[in-house]
KOLDOBA-456845 format. One line per 2 residues: number of its first residue (from 1); their letters; for each residue z, y, x of C-alpha. Coordinates in steps of 0.25 Angstrom, whole numbers. Last residue first. Layout:
N
NUM) A) Z:Y:X; ... $
//
This chain:
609
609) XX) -185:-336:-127; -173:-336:-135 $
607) XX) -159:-340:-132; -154:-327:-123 $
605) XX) -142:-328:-121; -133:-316:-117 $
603) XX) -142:-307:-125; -150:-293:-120 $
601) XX) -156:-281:-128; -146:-272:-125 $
599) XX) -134:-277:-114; -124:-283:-124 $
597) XX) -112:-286:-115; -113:-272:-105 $
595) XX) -116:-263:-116; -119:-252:-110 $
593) XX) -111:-239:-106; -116:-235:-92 $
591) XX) -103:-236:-85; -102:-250:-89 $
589) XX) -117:-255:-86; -114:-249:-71 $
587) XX) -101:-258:-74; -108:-270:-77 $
585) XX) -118:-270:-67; -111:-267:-57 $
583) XX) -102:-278:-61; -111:-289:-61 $
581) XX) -116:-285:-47; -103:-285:-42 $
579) XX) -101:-302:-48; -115:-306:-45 $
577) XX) -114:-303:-30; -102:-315:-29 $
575) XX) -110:-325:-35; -122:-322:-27 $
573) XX) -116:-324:-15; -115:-340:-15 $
571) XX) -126:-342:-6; -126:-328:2 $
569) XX) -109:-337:7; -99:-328:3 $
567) XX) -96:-313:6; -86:-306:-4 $
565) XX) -93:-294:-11; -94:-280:-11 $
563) XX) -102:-271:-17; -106:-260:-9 $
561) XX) -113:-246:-12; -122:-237:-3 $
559) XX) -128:-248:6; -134:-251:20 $
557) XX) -122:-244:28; -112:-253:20 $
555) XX) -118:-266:25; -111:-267:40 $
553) XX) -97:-268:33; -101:-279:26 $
551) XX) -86:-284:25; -86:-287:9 $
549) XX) -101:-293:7; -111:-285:1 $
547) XX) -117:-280:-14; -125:-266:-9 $
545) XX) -126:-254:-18; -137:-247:-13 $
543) XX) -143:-233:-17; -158:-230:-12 $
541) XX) -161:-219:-3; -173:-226:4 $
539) XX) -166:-229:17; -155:-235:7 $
537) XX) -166:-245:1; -172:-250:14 $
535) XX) -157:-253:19; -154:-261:8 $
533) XX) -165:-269:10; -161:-271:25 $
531) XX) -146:-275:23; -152:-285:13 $
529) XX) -162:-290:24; -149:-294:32 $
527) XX) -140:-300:22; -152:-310:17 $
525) XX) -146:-325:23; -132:-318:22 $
523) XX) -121:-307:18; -121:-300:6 $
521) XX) -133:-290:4; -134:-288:-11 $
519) XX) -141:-276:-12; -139:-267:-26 $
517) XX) -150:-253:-25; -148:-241:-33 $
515) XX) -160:-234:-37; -158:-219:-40 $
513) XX) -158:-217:-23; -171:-223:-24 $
511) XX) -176:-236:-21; -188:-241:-31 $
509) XX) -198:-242:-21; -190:-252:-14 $
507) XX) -194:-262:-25; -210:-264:-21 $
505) XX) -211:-274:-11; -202:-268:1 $
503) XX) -189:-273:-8; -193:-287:-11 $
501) XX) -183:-292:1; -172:-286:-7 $
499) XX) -176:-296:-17; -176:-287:-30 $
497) XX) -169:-283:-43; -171:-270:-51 $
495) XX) -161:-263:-61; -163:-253:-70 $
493) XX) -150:-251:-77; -148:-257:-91 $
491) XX) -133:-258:-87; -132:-272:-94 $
489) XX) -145:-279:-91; -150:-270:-79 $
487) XX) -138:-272:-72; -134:-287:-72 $
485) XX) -149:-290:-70; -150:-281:-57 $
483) XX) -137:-289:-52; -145:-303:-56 $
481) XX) -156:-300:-49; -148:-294:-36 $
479) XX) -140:-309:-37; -154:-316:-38 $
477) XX) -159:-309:-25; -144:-315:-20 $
475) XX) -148:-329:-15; -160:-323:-6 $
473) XX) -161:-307:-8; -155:-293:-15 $
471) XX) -158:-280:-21; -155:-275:-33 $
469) XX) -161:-261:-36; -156:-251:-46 $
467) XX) -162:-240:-56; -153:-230:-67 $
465) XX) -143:-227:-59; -131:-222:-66 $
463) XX) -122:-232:-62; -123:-231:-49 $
461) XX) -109:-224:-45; -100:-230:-55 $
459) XX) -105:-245:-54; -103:-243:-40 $
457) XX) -88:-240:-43; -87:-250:-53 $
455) XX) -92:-258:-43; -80:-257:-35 $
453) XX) -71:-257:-46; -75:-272:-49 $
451) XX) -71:-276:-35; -59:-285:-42 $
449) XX) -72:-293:-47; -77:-296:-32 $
447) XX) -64:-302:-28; -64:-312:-40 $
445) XX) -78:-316:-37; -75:-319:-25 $
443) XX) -63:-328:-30; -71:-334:-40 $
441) XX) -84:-336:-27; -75:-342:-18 $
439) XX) -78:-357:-25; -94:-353:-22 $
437) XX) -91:-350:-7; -83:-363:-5 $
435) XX) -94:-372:-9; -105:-363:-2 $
433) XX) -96:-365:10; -96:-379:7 $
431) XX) -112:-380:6; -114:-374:19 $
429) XX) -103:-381:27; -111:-394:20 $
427) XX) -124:-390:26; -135:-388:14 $
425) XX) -144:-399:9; -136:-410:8 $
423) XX) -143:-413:-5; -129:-416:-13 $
421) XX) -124:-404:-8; -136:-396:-8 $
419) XX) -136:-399:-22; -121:-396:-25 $
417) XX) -123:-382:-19; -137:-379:-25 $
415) XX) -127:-383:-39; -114:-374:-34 $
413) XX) -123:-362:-33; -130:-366:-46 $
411) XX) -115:-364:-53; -111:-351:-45 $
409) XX) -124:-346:-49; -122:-349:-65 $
407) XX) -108:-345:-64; -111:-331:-55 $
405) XX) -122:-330:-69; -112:-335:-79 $
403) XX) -101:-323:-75; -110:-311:-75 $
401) XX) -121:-312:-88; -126:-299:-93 $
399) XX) -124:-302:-109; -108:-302:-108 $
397) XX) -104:-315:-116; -101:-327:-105 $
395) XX) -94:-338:-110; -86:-347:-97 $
393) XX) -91:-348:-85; -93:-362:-84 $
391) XX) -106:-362:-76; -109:-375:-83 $
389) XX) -117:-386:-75; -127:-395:-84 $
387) XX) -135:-404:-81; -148:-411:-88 $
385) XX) -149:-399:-97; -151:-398:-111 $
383) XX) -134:-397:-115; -134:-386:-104 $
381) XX) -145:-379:-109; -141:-380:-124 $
379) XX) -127:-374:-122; -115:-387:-119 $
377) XX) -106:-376:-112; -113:-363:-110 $
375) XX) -113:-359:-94; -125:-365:-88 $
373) XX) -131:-370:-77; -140:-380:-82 $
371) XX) -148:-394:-73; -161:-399:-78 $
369) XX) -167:-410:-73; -185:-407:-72 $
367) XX) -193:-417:-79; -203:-406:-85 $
365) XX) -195:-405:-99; -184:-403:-93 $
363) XX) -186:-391:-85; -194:-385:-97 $
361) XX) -182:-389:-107; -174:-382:-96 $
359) XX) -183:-369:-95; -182:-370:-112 $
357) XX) -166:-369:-110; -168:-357:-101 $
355) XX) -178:-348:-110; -167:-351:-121 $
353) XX) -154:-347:-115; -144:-357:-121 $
351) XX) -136:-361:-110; -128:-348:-111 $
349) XX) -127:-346:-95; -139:-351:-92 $
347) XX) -147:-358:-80; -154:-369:-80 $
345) XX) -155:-378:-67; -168:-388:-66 $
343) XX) -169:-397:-57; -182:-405:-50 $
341) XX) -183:-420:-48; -196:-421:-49 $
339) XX) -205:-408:-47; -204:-399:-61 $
337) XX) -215:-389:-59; -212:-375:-67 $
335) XX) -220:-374:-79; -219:-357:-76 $
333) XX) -219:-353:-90; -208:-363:-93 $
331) XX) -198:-355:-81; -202:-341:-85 $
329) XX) -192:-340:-96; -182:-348:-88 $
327) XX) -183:-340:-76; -184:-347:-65 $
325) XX) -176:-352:-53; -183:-360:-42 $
323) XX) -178:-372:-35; -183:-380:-22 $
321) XX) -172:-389:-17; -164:-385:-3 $
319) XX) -149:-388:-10; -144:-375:-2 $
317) XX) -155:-364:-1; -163:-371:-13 $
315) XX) -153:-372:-22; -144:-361:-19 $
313) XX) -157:-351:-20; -162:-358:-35 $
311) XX) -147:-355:-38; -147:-340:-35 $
309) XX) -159:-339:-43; -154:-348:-55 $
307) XX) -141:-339:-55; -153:-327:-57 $
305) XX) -158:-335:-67; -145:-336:-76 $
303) XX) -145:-320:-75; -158:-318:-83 $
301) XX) -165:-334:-85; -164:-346:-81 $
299) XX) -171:-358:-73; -170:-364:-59 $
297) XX) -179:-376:-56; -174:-386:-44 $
295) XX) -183:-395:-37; -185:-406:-29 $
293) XX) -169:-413:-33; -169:-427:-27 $
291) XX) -156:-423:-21; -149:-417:-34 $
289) XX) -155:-430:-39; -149:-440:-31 $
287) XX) -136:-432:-32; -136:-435:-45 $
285) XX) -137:-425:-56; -128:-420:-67 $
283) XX) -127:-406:-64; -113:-407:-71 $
281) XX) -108:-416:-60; -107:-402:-51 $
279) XX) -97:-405:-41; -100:-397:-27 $
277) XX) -93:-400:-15; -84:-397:-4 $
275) XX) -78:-386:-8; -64:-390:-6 $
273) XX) -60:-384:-20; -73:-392:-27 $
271) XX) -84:-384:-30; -89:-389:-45 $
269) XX) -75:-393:-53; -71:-378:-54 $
267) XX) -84:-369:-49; -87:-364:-62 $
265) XX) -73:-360:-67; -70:-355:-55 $
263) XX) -84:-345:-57; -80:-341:-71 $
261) XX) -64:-337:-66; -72:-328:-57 $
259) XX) -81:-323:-65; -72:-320:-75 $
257) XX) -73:-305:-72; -89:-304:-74 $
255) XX) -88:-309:-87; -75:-299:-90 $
253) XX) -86:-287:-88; -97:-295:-94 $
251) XX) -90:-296:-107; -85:-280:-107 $
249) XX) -75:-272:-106; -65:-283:-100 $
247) XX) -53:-284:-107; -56:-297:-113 $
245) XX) -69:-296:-116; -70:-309:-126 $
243) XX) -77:-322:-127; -67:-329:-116 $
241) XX) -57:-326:-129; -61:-338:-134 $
239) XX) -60:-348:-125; -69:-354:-118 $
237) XX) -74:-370:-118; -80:-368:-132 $
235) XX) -77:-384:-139; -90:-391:-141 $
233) XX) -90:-398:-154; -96:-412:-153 $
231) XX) -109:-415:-160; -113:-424:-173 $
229) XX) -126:-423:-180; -132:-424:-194 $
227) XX) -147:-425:-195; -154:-414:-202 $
225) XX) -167:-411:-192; -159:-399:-185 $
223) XX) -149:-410:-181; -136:-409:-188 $
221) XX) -121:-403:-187; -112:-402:-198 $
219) XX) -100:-392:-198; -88:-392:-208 $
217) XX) -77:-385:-214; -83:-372:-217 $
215) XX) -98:-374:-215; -107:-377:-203 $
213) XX) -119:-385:-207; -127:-386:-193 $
211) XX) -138:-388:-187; -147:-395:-173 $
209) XX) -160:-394:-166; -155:-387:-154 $
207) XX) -139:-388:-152; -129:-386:-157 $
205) XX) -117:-384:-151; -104:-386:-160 $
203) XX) -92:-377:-157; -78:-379:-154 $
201) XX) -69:-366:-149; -69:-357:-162 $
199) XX) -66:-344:-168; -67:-335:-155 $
197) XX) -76:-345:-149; -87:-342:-162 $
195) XX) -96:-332:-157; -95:-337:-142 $
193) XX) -100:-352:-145; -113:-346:-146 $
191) XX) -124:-345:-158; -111:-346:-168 $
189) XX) -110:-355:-181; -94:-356:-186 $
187) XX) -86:-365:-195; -73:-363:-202 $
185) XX) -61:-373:-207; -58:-375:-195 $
183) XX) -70:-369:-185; -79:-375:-176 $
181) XX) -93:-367:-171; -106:-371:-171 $
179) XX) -115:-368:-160; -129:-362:-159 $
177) XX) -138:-356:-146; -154:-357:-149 $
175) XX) -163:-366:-148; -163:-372:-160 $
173) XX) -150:-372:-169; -146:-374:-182 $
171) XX) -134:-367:-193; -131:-370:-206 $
169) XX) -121:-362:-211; -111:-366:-223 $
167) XX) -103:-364:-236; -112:-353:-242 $
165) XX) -122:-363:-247; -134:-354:-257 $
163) XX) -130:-343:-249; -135:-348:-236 $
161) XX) -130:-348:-222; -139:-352:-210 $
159) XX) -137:-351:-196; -147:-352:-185 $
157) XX) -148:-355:-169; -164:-354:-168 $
155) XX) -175:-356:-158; -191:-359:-162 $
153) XX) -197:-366:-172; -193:-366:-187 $
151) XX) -199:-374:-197; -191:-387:-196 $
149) XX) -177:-376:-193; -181:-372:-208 $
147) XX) -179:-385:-214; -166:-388:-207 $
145) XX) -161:-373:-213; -165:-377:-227 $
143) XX) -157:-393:-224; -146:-384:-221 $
141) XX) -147:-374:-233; -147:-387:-243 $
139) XX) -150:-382:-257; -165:-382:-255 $
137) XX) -166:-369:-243; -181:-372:-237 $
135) XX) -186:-358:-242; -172:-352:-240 $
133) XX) -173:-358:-227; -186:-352:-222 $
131) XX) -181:-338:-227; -169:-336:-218 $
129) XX) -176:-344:-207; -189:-333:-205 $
127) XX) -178:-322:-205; -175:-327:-191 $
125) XX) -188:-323:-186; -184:-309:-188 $
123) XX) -193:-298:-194; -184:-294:-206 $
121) XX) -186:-295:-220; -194:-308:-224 $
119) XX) -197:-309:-239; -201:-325:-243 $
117) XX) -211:-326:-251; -218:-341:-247 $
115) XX) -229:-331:-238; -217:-324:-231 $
113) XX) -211:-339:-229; -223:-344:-223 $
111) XX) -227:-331:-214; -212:-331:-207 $
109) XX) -213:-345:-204; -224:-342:-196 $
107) XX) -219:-328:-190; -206:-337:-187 $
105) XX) -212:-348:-178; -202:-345:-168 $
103) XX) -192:-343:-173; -183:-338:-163 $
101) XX) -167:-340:-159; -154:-335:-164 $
99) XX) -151:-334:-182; -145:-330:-192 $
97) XX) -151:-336:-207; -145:-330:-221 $
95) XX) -147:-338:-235; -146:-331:-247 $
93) XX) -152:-319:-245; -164:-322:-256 $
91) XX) -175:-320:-245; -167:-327:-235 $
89) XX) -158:-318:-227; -157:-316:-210 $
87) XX) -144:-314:-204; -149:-308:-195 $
85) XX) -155:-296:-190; -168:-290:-193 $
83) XX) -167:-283:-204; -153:-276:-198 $
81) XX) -163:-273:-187; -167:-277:-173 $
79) XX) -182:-277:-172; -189:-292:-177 $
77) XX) -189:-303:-171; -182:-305:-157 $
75) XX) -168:-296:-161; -156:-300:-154 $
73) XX) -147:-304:-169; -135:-303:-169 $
71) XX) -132:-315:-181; -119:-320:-191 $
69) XX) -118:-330:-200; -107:-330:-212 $
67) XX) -98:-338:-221; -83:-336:-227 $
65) XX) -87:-323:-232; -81:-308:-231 $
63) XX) -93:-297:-229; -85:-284:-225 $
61) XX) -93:-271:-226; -85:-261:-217 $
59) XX) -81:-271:-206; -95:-280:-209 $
57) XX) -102:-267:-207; -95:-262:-194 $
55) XX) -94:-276:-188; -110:-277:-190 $
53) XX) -111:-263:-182; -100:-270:-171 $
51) XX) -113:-280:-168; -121:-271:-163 $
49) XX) -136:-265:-168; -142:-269:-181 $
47) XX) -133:-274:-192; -135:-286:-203 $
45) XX) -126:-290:-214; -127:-301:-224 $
43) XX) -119:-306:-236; -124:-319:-243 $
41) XX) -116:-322:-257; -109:-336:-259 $
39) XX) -96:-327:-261; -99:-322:-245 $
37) XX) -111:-328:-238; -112:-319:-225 $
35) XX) -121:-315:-216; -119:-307:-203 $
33) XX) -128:-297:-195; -130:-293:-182 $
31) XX) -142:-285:-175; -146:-282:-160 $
29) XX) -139:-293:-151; -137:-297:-138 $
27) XX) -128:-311:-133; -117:-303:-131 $
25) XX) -113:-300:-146; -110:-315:-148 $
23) XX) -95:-311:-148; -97:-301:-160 $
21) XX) -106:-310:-166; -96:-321:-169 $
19) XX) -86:-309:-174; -96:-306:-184 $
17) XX) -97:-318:-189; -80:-320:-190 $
15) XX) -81:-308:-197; -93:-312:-206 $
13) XX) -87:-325:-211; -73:-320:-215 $
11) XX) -64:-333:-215; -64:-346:-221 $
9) XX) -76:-352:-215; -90:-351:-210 $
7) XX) -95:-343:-199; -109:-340:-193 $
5) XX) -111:-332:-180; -126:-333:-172 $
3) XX) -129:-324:-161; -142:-317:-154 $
1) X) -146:-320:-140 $
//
């Protein structure tokens, strides 16, 4: 959710800072500030609204300095306010504190220091660290910062700079996103490797229960509890300029184009060129235990659990084990039974999402293996998991996500394949036409992409409806879900999804001819009682835009509008559908003027509860 960017070095602090934030934009924001320790002076300035208002400020009233932090803040405490923002000041304003996560013991903490004299100014939790550090601050502003961390409960991913030392940040995390980044002569602190790709390629992670002493020349990493450690830097695997637009209008707009290159890139190495079989060593099981397998639980949240949907069907259609999918947040509140030898599978594309990472903890902690489908290299889900397969898709900044969620689907397609395969549980002409399907499906995706103008076109001609239905059944309920969840997020139209074969139990009585309808009725197992469904709907006056196979000849009298696509197997389908869908979406939110990448009052990750 909100974003860290700290600098120290030879350059203008505040400029690089800003720049940080400027690529962090995507992960949702209300309020920016920056602060800056200039001729051993602290600097600070706050601005609600977006991130260019900060730009404006800084451009007119520079702040030059070697040393800076930086914060957009996604308000949980306290409205969004220049008041409320970060950086946050101790009562004499000589140490500033930004931070992501929740305090959760705040209030409390909040009463002490009140009752020990200390002024509060805003309503934020984050305030709370400000001041509990100038109480603990003894000359040492990283044994003040460990002190605090003992009092705290709750998630944080915290820097700290300090007038009383103006050659360093500390910086410590909990629960929430924080890497290091590598400089010459320069250091940096980021809540995501994107902030800082443009400056550097070699980061340290830290992880939970750990800090840092970045300065100039040097960077010291130590466990929370004061003992120094040693790590390995991780080198970003992407190049820079893969966080930029390109000439695309918009990150989701060039996400949705590099699909196909984002699919090969997930299949190379897996699906062999003869198809024969699948290669997933990443999993890291046995084939004695994918056959002892009883159960498989599915957990993730927004787009990531609709991927867990159509893998919970591959599974039990191909590999025949029981699986569910949940929700991740709902997942601890249901105490799901965990039978002997059952699997879990955690889907994400950040890797950090919090209400998935505490499904794993509540996976592992009952005896259950845990497998991660993710895209974020070495992220706290991937390290906390038993195996690991990586989509591979490479950074992903629109909000709406496009090209992780046909990754994530492509990736627990090719694990139901690999379990059947190990199980014998599905013929082998089946399983090899599977194979095949899935390495079709760049190509495929190619094809569909140079159809753009098409929906374009039905972009322009429904645009203006305020209501629509989706509509769809077996392995593609989930891709009608996800097609509603495309629209409503970054269009803000209305936008309902539904088993087809839920439609005489209550939604029918939304059809009207304001209300249009989107029926996925490809060919296969459900082809039949689509046609059906959509046949209901155009009796009662009801627009529909139908997403069918190339050659339906025999399906345009049951629909209004068609989005075509290139048949393959009703297994693999969902991959193709997603990519039309996607653009519907983007180009209806397009035409209306919104702000496709920083859809209001949503983050890319979202690493609270």
């Amino acid at each position: 959710m909100c974003g860290i960017v700290g600098y120290i070095g030879p350059r203008e602090a505040a400029g690089i800072c800003y720049e940080g934030l400027r690529r962090l934009e995507y992960r949702g924001y209300d309020s920016a500030g920056i602060a800056v320790i200039r001729d051993g002076r602290m600097d600070v300035v706050k601005r609600v609204g977006k991130l260019r208002i900060l730009g404006e400020t800084l451009a007119a009233e520079p702040m030059p300095g070697p040393l800076a932090i930086g914060h957009t803040r996604w308000a949980t405490h306290g409205k969004p306010s220049e008041t409320n923002s970060h950086p946050h000041l101790s009562c004499d304003g000589k140490i500033a504190v930004v931070h992501n996560g929740i305090i959760e013991n705040y209030a409390e903490l909040r009463d002490q220091l009140t009752a020990e004299g200390h002024e509060f100014k805003s309503q934020t939790d984050t305030e709370v660290i400000a001041h509990l550090v100038e109480k603990l601050y003894d000359g040492d502003i990283f044994q003040a910062v460990l002190k605090a961390i003992e009092v705290m409960r709750g998630a944080y991913a915290i820097a700290v700079i300090t007038e009383h030392e103006p050659d360093k940040i500390v910086a410590a995390r909990l629960r929430s996103p924080l890497v290091i980044g590598i400089g010459e002569g320069e250091n940096y602190v980021a809540s995501d490797m994107a902030a800082v790709r443009q400056e550097t390629d070699k980061v340290y992670v830290i992880d939970d229960g750990e800090a840092a002493i970045v300065t100039r020349d040097d960077i010291k990493l130590f466990k929370v509890t004061g003992e120094p450690i040693a790590k390995d830097p991780y080198v970003i695997p992407w190049p820079a300029e893969a966080a930029a637009k390109g000439e695309h209008k918009h990150f989701m707009h060039k996400e949705i184009h590099e699909q196909p290159e984002a699919m090969r890139a997930c299949l190379a190495g897996r699906i062999t060129e003869a198809a024969d079989r699948v290669i997933l060593e990443s999993l890291n099981m046995t084939p004695e235990e994918i056959r002892g397998l009883k159960k498989v639980i599915l957990t993730a949240c927004g787009t990531a659990y609709h991927a867990g949907l159509v893998g919970r069907f591959m599974i039990e259609k191909l590999a025949r084990i029981p699986a569910e999918c949940d929700l991740a947040a709902e997942l601890q509140a249901r105490d799901p039974v965990i039978l002997d030898n059952t699997l879990g599978i955690v889907i994400s594309q950040s890797g950090e999402t919090m209400d998935t990472l505490l499904a794993l903890r509540e996976l592992k902690a009952k005896g259950a293996k845990v497998v991660a489908v993710v895209n974020r290299v070495d992220s706290v889900i991937a390290r906390e998991s038993d195996g690991v397969v990586y989509i591979q898709a490479g950074p992903e900044i629109g909000v709406a996500s496009t090209k992780a969620y046909t990754g994530q689907i492509l990736t627990l397609e090719m694990i139901a394949v690999h379990f059947a395969e190990v199980r014998q549980t599905a013929p082998e002409a089946e399983l090899k036409a599977l194979r095949r399907a899935l390495l079709a499906c760049p190509d495929q995706a190619v094809e569909l992409l140079r159809r753009e103008p098409d929906v374009v076109k039905l972009a322009e001609k429904y645009w203006q409806l305020h209501n629509s239905l989706y509509l769809g059944r077996g392995i593609n309920l989930p891709s009608a879900m996800e097609g509603a969840l495309k629209l409503k997020e970054i269009s803000y139209v209305h936008a309902e999804a539904y088993s087809a074969g839920e439609m005489k139990h209550g939604p029918i009585a939304l059809v009207c001819p304001d209300l249009y309808t989107v029926a996925i009725a490809v060919q296969g197992q459900v082809y039949e009682q689509m046609v059906g469904n959509m046949q209901e709907i155009r009796a009662r006056s009801g627009p529909v835009i139908g997403v069918v196979n190339d050659g339906d000849e025999a399906i345009r009298e049951h629909l209004d509008d068609p989005i075509l696509v290139p048949p393959c197997p009703e297994l693999v389908s969902p991959i193709t559908i997603a990519l039309p869908l996607q653009l519907l979406a983007y180009h209806i939110a397009d035409i209306r003027g919104e702000d496709i990448d920083q859809p209001r009052n949503l983050a890319k990750t979202v690493t609270v509860e």
